[in-house]
Backbone bond lengths (Angstrom), bond angles and torsions (degrees), N, CA, C in turn:
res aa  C-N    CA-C-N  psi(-1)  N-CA   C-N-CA  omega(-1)  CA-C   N-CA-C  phi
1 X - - - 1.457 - - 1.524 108.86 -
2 X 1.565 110.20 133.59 1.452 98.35 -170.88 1.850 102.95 -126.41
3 X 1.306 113.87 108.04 1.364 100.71 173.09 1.545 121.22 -75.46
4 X 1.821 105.42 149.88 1.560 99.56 -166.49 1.760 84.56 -90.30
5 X 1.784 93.61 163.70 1.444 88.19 -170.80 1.209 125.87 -72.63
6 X 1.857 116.19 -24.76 1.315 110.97 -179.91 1.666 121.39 -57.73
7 X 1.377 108.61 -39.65 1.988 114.64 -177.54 1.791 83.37 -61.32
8 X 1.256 131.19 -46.69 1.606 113.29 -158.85 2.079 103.53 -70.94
9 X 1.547 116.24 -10.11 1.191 121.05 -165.41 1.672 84.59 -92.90
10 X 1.306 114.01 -61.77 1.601 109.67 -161.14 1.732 106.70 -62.52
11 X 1.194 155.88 -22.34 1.046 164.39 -135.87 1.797 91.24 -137.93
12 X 1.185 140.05 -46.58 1.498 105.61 140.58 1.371 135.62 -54.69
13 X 1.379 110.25 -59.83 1.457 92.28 159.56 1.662 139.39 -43.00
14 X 0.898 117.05 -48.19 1.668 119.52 129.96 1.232 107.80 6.79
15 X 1.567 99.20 -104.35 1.690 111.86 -164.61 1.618 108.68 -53.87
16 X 1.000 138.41 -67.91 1.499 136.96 144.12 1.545 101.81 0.64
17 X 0.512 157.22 -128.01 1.650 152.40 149.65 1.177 100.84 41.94
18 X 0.971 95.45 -93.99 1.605 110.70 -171.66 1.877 113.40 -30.75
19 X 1.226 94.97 -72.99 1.247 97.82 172.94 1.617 127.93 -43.56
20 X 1.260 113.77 -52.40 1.632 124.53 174.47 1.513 93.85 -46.02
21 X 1.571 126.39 -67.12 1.616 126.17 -143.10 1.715 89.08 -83.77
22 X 1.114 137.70 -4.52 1.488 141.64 -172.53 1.322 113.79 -120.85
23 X 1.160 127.03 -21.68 1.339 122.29 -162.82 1.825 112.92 -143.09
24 X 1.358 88.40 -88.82 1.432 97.06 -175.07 1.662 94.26 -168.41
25 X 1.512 119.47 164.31 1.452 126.75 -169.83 1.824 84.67 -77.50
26 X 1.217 107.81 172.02 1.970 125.24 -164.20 1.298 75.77 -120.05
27 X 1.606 92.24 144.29 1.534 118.36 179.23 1.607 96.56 173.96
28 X 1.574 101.77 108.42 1.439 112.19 177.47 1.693 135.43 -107.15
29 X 1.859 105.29 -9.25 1.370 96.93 170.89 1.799 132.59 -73.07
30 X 1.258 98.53 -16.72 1.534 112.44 156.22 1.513 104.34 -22.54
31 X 1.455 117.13 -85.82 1.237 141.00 -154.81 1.582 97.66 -57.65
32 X 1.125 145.05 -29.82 1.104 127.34 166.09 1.569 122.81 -59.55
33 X 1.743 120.08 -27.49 0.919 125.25 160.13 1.310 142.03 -47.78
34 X 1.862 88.35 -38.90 1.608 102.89 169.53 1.177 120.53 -73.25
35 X 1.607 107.01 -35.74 1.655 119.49 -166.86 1.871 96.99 -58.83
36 X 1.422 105.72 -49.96 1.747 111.98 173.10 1.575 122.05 -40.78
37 X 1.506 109.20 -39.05 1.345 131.81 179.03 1.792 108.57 -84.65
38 X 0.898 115.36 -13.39 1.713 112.20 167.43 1.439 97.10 -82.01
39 X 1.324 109.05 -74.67 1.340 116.65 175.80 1.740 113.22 -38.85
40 X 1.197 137.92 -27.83 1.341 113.32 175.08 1.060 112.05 -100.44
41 X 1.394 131.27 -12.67 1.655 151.88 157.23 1.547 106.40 -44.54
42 X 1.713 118.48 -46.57 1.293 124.44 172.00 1.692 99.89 -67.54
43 X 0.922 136.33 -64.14 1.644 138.24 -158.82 1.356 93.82 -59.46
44 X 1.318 114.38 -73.82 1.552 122.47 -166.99 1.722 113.53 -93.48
45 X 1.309 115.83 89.61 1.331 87.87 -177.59 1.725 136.77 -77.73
46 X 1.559 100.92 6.65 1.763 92.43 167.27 1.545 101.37 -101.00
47 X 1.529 117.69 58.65 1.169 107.67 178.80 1.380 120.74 -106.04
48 X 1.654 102.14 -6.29 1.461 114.62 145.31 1.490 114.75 -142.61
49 X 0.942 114.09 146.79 1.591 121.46 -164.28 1.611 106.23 -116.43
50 X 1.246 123.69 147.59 1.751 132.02 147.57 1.309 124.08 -78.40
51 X 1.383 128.50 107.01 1.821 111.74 163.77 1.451 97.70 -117.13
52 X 1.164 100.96 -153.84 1.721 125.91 -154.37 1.970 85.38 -73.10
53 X 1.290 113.15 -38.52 1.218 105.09 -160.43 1.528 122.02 -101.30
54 X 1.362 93.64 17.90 1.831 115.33 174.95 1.702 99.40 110.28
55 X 1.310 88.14 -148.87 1.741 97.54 -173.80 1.483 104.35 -105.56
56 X 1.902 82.47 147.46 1.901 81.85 164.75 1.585 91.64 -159.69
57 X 1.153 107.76 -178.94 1.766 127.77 -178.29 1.069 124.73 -142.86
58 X 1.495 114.55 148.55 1.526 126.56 161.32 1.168 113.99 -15.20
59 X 1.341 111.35 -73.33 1.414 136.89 151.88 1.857 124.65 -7.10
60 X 1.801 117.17 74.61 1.797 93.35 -163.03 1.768 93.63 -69.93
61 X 0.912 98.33 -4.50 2.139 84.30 179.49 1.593 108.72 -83.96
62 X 1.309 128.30 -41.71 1.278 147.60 174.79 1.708 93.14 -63.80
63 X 1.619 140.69 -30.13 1.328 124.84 -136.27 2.194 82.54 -113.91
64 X 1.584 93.91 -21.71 1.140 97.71 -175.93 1.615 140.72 -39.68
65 X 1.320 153.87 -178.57 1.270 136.95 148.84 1.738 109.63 75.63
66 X 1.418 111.26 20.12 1.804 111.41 -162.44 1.218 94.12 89.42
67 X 1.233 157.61 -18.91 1.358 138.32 -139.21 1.807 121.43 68.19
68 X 1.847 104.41 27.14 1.666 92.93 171.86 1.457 96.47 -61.30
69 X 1.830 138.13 -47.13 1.283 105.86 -147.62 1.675 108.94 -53.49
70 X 1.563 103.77 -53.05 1.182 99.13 -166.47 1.563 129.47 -35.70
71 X 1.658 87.41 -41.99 1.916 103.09 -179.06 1.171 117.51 -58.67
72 X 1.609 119.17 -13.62 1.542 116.41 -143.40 2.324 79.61 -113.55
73 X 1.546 104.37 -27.83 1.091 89.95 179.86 1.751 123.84 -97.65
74 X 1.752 88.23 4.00 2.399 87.79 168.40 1.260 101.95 -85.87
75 X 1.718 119.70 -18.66 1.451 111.24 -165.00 1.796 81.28 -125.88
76 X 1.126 138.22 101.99 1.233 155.89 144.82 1.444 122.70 -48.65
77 X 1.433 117.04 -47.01 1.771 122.88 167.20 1.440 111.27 -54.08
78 X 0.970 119.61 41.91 1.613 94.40 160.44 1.605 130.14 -131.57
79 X 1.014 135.63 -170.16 1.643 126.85 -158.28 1.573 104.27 -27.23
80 X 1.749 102.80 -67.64 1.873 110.44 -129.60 2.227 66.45 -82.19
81 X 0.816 149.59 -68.21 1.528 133.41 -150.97 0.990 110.19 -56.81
82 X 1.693 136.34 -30.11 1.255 128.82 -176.13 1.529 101.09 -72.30
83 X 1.430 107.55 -31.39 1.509 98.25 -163.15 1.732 122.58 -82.04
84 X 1.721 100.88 3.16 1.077 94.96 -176.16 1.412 75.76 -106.09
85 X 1.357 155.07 -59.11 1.048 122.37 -159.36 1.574 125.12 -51.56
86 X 1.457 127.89 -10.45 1.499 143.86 -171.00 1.518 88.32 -87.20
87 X 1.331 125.66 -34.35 1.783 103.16 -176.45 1.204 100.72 -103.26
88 X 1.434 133.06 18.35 1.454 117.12 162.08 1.597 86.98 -99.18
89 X 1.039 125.58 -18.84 1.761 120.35 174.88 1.479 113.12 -72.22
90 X 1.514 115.89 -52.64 1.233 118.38 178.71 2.101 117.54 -57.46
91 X 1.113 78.43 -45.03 1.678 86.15 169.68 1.527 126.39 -47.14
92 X 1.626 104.32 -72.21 1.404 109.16 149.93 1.825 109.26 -11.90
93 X 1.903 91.73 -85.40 1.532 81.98 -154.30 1.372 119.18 -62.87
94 X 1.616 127.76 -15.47 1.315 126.86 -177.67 1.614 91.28 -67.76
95 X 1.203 153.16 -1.42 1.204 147.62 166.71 1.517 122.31 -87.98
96 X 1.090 121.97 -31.94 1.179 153.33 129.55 1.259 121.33 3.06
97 X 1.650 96.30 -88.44 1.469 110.92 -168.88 1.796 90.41 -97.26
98 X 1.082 130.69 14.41 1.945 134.06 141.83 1.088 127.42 -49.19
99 X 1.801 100.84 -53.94 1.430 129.51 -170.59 1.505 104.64 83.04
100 X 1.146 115.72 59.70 1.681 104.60 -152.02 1.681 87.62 -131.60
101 X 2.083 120.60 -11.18 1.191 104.29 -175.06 1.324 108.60 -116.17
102 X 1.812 131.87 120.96 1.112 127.50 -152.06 1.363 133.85 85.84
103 X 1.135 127.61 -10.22 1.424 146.39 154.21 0.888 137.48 -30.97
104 X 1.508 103.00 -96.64 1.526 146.20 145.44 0.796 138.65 -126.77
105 X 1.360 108.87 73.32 1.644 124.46 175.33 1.851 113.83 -35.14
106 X 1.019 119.61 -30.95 1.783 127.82 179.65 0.799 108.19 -71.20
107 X 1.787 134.16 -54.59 1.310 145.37 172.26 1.445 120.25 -9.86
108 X 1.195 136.71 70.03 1.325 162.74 -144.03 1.536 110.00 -101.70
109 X 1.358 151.49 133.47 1.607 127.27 143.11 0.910 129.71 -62.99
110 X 0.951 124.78 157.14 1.862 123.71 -155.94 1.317 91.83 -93.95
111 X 0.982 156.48 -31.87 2.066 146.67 164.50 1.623 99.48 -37.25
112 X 1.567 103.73 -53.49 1.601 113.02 -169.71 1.438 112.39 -55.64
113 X 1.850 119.60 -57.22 1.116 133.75 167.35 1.568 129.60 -31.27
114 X 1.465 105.31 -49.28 1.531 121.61 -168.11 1.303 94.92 -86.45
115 X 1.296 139.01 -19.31 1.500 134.91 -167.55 1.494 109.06 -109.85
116 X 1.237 119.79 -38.28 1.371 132.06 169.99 1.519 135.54 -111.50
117 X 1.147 122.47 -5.66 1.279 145.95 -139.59 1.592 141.46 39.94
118 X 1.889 126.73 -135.94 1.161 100.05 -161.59 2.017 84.29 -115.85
119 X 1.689 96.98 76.65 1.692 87.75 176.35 1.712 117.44 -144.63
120 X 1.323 103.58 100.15 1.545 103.63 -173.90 1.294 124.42 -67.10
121 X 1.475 114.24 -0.23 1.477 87.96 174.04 1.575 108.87 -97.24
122 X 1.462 120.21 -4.77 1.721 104.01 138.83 0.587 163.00 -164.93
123 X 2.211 94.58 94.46 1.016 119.93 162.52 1.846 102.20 -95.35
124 X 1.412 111.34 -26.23 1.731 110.81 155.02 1.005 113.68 -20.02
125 X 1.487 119.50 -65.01 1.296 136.96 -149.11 1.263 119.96 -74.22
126 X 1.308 99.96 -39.32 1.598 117.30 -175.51 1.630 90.17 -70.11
127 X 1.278 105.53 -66.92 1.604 115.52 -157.80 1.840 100.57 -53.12
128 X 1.486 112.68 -20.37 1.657 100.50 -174.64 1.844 95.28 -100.60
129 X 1.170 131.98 -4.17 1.221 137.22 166.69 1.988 97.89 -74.94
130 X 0.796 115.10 -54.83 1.056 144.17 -170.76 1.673 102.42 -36.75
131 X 1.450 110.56 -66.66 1.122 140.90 -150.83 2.134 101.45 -106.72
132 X 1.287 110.03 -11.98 1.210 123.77 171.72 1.629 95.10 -81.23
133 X 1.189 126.57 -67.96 1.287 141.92 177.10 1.824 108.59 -7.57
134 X 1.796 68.00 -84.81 1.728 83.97 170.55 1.406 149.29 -39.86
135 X 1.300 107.07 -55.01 1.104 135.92 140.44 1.265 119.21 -21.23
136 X 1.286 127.52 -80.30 1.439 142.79 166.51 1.835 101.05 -35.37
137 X 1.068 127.88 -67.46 1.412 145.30 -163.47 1.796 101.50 -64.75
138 X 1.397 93.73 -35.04 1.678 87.18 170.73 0.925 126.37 -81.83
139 X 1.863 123.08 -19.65 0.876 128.78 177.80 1.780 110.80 -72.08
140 X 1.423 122.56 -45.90 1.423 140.36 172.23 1.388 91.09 -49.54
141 X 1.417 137.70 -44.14 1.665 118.69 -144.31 1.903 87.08 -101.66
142 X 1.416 134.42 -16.65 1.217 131.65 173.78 1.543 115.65 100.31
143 X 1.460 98.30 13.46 1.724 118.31 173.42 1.526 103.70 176.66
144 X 1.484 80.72 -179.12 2.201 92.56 178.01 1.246 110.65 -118.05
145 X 0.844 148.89 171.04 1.739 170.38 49.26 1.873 94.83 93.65
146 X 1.367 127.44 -48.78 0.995 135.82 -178.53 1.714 101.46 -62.54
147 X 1.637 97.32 -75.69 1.392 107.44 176.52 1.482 142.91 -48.09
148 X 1.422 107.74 -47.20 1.599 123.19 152.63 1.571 122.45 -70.02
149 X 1.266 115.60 -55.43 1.370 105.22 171.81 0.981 133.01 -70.97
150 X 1.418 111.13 -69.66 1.736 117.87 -177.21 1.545 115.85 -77.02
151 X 1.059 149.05 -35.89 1.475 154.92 139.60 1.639 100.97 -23.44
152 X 1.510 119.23 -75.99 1.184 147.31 -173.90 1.403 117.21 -35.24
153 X 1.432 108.48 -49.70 1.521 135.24 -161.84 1.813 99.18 -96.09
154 X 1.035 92.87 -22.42 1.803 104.98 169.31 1.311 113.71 -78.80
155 X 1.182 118.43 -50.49 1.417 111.87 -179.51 1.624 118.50 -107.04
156 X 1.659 98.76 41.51 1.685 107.70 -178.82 1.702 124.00 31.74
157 X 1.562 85.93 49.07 1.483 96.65 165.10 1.410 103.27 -66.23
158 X 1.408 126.83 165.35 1.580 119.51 176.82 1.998 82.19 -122.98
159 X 1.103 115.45 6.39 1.557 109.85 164.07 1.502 115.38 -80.62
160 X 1.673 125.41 -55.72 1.154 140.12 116.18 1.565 107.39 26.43
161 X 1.467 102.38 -105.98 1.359 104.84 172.00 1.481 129.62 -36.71
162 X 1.270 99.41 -46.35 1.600 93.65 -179.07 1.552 104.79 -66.74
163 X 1.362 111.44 -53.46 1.721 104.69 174.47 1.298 127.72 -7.73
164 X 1.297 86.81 -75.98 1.600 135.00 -162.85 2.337 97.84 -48.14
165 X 1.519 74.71 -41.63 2.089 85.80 -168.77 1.399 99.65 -55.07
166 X 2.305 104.15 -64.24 1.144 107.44 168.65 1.588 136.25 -35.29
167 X 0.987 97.67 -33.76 2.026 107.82 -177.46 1.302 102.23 -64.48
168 X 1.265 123.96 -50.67 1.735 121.79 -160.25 1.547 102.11 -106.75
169 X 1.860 120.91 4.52 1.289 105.72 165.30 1.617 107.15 -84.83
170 X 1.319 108.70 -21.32 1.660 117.78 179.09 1.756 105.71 -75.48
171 X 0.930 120.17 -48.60 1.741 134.77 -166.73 1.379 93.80 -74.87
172 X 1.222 141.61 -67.62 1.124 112.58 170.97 1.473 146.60 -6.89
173 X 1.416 101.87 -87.29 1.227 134.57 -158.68 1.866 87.86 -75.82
174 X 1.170 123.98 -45.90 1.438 121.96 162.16 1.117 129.07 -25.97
175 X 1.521 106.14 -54.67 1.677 108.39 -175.68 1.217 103.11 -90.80
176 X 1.180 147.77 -26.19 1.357 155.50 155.04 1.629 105.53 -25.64
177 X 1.513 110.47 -73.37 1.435 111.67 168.37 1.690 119.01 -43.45
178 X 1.438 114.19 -57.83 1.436 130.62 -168.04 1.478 111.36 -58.56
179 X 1.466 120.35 -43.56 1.223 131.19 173.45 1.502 136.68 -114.83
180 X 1.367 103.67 59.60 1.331 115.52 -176.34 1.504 113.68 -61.51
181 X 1.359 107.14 -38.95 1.635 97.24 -169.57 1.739 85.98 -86.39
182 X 1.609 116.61 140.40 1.131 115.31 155.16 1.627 128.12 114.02
C-alpha cells in the first residue's frame, strides 16, 4: 500500500489541528527528557524527590520550570508521554500493515542504493546519527521540528516561521550533497 504524499500531508495537518484546538500545540522532544528522568529515577532513586513545594531533582535541568520536568517524569501518564509513546506505536503498526517488518530486511530505496549501496545496517546508522543530531539540536533550540515548526506555523508563530525557513535552508542543501546519484 502506497500513500501519496499529499493525503499523508493533509491528515497530518489534520492531527496538528486537532490537537492545538483540543488539547495543547504537539511538541515531543521534551519527552525524551522525561523518558531519561524515569530511567534515572529507576537507578537513583533520590533523583527526584516530593516536598511541600512540588517536585524537584538533583537534576538543575530536570529541577527546572518549578520542577514540571521532574513532575512530568514521577507521573509519566500524562498527555505529551502517552502521545509519544502512541507514535512510536502507530509507526510500528503503519509498518505492519506495509509489510515492511520482516520481509525484506534489504529492501532499500533506490536514491539510497545508487548513493550508498545495497547495506542496511548503514543506512541504521546514518538514520540513528541522523536522528541523534536532531534530537540534540532540539534540545539546544528548546523544542523540535513538531513544536517550533508545525505547532508553531499553526498558530502563526513568526518564531515558527523562522524555524521552519532555517530547517529546509539546512535540509536542502544536505540531501543535495548526500544524494548525488539519483
Amino acid at each position: 500500500m502506497t500513500w501519496d504524499w499529499k493525503i499523508g500531508g493533509v491528515l497530518l495537518g489534520a492531527v496538528f489541528f486537532a490537537a492545538v484546538l483540543l488539547v495543547k500545540p504537539i511538541g515531543v522532544s521534551t519527552q525524551f527528557v522525561i523518558l531519561d528522568g524515569i530511567v534515572a529515577d529507576l537507578v537513583a532513586p533520590d533523583f527526584i524527590s516530593q516536598g511541600n513545594d512540588g517536585y524537584t531533582s538533583t537534576n538543575a535541568y530536570m529541577a527546572k520550570s518549578g520542577g514540571a520536568y521532574a513532575r512530568n517524569a514521577a507521573n509519566p501518564l500524562n498527555y505529551s508521554f502517552v502521545f509519544v509513546l502512541a507514535m512510536a506505536g502507530g509507526a510500528f503498526l503503519s509498518a505492519l500493515l506495509k509489510g515492511g517488518i520482516g520481509r525484506d530486511e534489504r529492501r532499500l530505496p533506490a536514491v539510497w542504493t545508487s548513493n550508498f549501496g545495497d547495506t542496511p545496517w548503514k543506512r541504521y546508522a546514518v538514520a540513528f546519527l541522523g536522528g541523534f543530531v536532531v534530537l540534540y539540536g532540539a534540545r539546544l533550540a528548546g523544542g523540535c521540528t513538531s513544536g517550533h515548526m508545525m505547532s508553531g506555523m499553526m498558530q502563526t508563530s513568526l518564531s515558527g516561521y523562522i524555524f521552519a525557513a532555517g530547517a529546509f535552508l539546512t535540509a536542502i542543501p544536505t540531501a543535495l550533497l548526500m544524494y548525488r546519484e539519483g
